[in-house]
N, C-alpha and C positions, 0 to 999 in steps of 0.2 A: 506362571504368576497367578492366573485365576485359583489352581488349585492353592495355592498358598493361603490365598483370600478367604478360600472357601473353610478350610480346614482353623484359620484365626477365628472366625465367624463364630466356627461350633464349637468350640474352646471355649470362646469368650459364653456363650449361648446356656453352654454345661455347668459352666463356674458359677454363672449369674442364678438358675434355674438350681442348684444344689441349693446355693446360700438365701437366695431370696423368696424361692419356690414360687405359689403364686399372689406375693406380694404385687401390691398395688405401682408399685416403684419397680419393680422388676425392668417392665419395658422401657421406661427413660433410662436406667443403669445400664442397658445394652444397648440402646444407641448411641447412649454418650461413649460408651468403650468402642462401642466397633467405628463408631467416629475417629476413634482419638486411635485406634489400629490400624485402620484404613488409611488415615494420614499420616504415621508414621512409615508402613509400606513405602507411601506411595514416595517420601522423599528418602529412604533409603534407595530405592530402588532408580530414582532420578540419578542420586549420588555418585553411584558407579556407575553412569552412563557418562 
């Protein structure tokens, strides 16, 4: 599961970092997304327990 995390992370991280490079917004647009990946993880991952 960590690796799963990990790998969303730099996904999300690559995507952000192409499109926004080093915009000023960059950093709030990847935490609002690894926020909003991390949360969806975490209740998928409840779901089928």
């Amino acid at each position: 599961m960590l690796i799963l995390i990990w790998f969303v992370v730099c996904i999300i991280f690559f995507i952000i970092h192409m499109t926004l490079g080093n915009s000023g917004h960059a950093l709030e647009v990847f935490a609002l997304l690894t926020g909003i990946a991390l949360f969806l993880i975490n209740k998928l991952s409840r779901k089928r327990k």
